[in-house]
C-alpha positions as CSV (number, residue, x, y, z in Angstrom):
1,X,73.0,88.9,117.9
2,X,74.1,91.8,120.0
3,X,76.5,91.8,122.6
4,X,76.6,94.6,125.9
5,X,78.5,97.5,125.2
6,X,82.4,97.2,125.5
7,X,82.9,98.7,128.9
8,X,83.5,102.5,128.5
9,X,84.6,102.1,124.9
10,X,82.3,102.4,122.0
11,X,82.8,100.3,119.6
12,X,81.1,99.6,115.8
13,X,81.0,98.4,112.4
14,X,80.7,99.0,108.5
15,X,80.0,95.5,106.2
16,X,80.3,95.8,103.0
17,X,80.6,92.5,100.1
18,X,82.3,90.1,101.7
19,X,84.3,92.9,103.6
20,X,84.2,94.8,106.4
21,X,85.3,96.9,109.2
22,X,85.0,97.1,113.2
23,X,86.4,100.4,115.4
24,X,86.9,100.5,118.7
25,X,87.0,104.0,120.7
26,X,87.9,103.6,123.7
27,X,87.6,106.9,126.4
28,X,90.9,109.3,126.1
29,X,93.5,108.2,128.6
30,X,93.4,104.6,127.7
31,X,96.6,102.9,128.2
32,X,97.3,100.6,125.4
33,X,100.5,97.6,124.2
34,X,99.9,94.8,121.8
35,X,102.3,92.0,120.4
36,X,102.4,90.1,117.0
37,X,102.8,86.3,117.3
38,X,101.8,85.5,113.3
39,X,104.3,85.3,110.0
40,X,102.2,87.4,108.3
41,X,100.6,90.8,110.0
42,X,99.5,93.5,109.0
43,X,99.4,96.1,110.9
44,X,99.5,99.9,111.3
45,X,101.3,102.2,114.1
46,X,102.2,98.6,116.0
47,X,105.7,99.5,116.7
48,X,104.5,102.1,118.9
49,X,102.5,99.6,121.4
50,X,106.3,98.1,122.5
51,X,106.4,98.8,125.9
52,X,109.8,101.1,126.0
53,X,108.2,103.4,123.1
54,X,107.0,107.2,124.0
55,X,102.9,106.9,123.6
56,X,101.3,104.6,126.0
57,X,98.1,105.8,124.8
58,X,95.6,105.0,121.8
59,X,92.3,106.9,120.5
60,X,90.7,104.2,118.4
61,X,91.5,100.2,117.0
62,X,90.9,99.7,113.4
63,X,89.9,96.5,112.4
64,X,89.4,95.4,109.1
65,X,89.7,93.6,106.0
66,X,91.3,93.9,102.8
67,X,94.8,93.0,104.2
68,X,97.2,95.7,104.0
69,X,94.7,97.6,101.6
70,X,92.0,97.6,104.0
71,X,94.7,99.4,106.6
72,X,93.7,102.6,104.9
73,X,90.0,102.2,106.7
74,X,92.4,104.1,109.7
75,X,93.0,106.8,107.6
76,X,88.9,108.0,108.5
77,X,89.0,107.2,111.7
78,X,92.2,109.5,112.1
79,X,90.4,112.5,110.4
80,X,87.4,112.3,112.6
81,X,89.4,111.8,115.8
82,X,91.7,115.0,114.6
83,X,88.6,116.9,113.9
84,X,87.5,116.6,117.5
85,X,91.0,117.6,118.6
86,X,91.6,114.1,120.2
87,X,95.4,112.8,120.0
88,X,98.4,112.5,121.2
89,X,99.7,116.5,122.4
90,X,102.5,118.1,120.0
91,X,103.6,121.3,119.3
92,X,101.3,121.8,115.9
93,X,98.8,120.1,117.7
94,X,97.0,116.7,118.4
95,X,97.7,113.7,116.6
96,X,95.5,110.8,117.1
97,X,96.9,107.7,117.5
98,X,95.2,104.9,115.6
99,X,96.2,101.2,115.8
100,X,95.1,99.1,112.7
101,X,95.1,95.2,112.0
102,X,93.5,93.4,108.5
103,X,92.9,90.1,107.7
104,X,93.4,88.4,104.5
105,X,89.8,88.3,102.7
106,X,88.3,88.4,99.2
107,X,88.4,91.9,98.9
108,X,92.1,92.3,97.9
109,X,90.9,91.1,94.7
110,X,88.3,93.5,94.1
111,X,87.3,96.6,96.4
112,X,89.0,96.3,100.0
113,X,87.2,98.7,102.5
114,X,89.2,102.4,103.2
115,X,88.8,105.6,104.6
116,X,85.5,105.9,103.4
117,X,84.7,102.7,105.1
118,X,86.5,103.6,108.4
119,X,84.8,106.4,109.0
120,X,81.3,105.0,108.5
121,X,82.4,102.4,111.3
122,X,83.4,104.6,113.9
123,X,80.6,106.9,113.0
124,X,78.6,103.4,114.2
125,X,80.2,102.9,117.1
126,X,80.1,106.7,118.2
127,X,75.9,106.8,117.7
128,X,75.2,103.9,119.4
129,X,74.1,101.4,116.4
130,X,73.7,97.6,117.6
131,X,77.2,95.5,117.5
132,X,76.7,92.5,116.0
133,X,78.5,89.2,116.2
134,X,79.5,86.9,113.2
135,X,79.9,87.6,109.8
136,X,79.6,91.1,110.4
137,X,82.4,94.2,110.3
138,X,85.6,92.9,110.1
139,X,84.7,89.2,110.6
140,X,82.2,89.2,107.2
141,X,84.7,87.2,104.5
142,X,86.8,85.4,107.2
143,X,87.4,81.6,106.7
144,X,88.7,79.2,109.1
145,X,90.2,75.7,108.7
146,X,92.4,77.1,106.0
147,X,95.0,73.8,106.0
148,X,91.6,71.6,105.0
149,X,90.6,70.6,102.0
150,X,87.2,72.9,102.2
151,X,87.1,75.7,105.3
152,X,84.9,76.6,107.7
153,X,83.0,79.8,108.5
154,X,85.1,82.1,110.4
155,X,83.6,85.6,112.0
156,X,83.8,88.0,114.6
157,X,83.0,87.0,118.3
158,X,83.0,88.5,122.1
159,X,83.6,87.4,125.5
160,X,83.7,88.9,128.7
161,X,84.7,87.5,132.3
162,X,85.8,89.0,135.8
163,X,89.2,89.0,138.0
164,X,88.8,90.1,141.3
165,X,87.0,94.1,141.2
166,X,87.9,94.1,137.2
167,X,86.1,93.1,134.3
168,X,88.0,91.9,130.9
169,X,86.5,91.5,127.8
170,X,87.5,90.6,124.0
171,X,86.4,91.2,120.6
172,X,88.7,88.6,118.4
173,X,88.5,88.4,114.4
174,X,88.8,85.1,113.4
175,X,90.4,84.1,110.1
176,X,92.5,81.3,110.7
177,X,94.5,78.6,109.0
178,X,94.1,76.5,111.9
179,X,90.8,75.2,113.1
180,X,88.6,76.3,115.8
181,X,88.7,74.4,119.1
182,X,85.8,73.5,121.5
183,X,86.4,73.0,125.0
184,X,86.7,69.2,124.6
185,X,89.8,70.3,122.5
186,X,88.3,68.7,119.3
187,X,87.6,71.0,115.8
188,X,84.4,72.9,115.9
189,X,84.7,71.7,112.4
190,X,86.6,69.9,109.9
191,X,86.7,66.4,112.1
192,X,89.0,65.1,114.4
193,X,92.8,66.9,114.3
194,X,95.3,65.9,112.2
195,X,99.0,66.4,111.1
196,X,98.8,65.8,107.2
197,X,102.2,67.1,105.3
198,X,99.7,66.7,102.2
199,X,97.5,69.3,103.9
200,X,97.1,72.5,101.9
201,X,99.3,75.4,102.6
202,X,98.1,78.8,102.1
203,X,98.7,82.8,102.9
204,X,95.5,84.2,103.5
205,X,94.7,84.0,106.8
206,X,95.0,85.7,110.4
207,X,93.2,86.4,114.1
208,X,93.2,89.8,115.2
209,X,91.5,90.9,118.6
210,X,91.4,93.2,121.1
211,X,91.6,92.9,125.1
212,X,90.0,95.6,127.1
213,X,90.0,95.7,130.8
214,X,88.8,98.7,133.3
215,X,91.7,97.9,135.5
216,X,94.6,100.4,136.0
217,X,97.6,99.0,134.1
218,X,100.9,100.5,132.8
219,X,102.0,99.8,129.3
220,X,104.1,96.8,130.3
221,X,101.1,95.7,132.3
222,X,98.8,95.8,129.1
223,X,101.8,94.2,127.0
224,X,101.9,91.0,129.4
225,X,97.9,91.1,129.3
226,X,98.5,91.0,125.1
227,X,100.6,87.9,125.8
228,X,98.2,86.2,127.7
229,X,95.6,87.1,125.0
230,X,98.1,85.2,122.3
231,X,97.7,81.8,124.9
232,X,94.2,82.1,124.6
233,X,94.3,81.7,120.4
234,X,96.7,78.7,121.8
235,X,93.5,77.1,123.5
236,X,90.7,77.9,121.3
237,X,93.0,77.4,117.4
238,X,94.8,74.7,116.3
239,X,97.7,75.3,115.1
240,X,97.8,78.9,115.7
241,X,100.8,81.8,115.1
242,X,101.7,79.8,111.9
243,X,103.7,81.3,109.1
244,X,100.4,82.0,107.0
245,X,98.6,84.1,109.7
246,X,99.1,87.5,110.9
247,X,98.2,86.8,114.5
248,X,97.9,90.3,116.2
249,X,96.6,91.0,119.9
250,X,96.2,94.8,121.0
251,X,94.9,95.2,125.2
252,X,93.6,98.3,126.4
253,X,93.5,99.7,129.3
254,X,90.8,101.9,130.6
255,X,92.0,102.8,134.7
256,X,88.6,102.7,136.2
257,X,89.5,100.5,138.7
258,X,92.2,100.2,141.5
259,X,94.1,97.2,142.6
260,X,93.4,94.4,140.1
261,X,95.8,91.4,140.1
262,X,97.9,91.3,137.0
263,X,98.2,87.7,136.9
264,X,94.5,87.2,138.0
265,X,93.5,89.3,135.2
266,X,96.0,87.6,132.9
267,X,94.8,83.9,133.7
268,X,91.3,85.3,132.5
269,X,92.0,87.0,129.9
270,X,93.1,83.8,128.5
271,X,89.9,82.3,129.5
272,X,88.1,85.3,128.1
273,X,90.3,85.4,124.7
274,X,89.5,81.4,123.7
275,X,85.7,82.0,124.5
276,X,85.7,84.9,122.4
277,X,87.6,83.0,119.2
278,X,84.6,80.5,120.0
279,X,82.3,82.8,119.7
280,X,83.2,84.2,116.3
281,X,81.8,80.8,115.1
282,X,78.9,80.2,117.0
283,X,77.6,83.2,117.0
284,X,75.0,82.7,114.1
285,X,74.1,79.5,115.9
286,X,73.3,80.1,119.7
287,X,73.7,82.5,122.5
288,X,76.9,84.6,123.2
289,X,79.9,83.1,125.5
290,X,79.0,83.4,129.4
291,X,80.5,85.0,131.8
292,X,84.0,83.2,132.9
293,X,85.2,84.2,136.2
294,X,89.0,84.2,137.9
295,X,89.1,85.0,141.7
């Protein structure tokens, strides 16, 4: 299943076995903050996304798997951003700026995707190839229901929804310890909840998204709308942010449109976030999440 394309961002992936990556370039100018809720992250150029730091912009969002291995699929995307001089302005020239996040799958044991890999993703994104949903990119080896005796298929999934004059939509890879959680707030799968101290622990987990929205935010804007990304793996995981998962939201910003409501636009991109973490699961089995709307 394909999904529309991601606003003015481009966006794409390379799968491998049982591994993969997803980049998403969004247009130069895009202002960008993020925030790490999860024991366990990891993460490239993240400390840079804190609101009081000097960049407020990012060229590209790696996502990947391979755990802190597969980090090194940003390394490609960085080259072929710096060879079309795209980056952050410095005095020996432009340095792209290149956000990564990795989930824990079974290619840490064998070949985790790198730069290689990266590069073949954003050269996907950039020519226009279909983006898929599911067990595709950076969601093809992730598990769900981690805490369970036997887990569940985890994936990549989108969302989109409106507040007020913008649009807000999220790509979310999910990888979780916890379970997934339908609307009626049970487990997509596994059964009914339950709190079982003989329930198995684990460290090789994590959900990693990405909120983009056409409004025009400032970096402390986009780090609230990164927040309220985080409450939406609250509705949609159960338990989420645990000590085994490297729960990681970025939010950009593209500034297409003029006088969005923060708070609107936060109160759906919760809505928006949990649909999308839904999606990740269902996507092999039925349509894509509709629309969701905050006026």
């Amino acid at each position: 299943m394909t999904t529309p394309q991601l606003l003015s961002a481009f966006a794409g992936h390379w799968t491998g076995d049982g591994t993969g990556v997803t980049v998403i370039l969004p247009p130069p100018g895009t202002v960008a903050s993020g925030e790490v809720r999860g024991g366990a992250p990891a993460t490239r150029e993240f400390a840079l996304l804190e609101p009081g730091r000097l960049v407020d912009r990012v060229d590209a969002v790696v996502l990947s798997g391979g755990s802190a291995f597969g980090l090194a699929a940003g390394d490609g995307v960085l080259r072929m951003l710096s060879e079309q001089g795209r980056g952050f302005p410095t005095p020996l020239g432009p340095v792209p700026i290149v956000v990564g996040m990795s989930i824990f799958d079974g290619s840490v044991a064998t070949r985790p995707p790198g730069a290689d890999e990266g590069r073949a993703a954003a050269s996907a994104a950039l020519t226009g190839q279909p983006f898929r949903l599911g067990t595709v990119g950076a969601g093809t080896g992730a598990r769900t229901g981690g805490w369970r005796p036997e887990s569940s298929p985890g994936g990549l999934g989108h969302a989109s929804g409106r507040a007020g004059p913008a649009r807000v939509e999220a790509v979310a890879v999910v990888n979780a310890w916890g379970d997934v959680i339908g609307d009626d707030g049970r487990p997509v799968f596994g059964g009914d909840p339950v709190i079982d101290p003989a329930l198995r622990l684990g460290m090789v987990n994590t959900t990693i998204a990405v909120v983009l929205t056409d409004a025009r935010l400032s970096k402390a804007d986009c780090h609230l709308l990164a927040q309220s990304g985080h409450t939406g793996f609250a509705r949609a995981l159960h338990p989420a942010h645990t000590r085994y998962d490297g729960d990681a939201v970025v939010a950009l910003a593209t500034g297409e449109v003029d006088g969005a409501d923060l708070d609107l636009l936060r109160a759906a991109t919760t809505e928006v976030m949990a649909a999308a973490i839904r999606s990740a699961v269902q996507a092999e089995r039925g349509p894509a999440a509709g629309e969701r709307d905050s006026r």
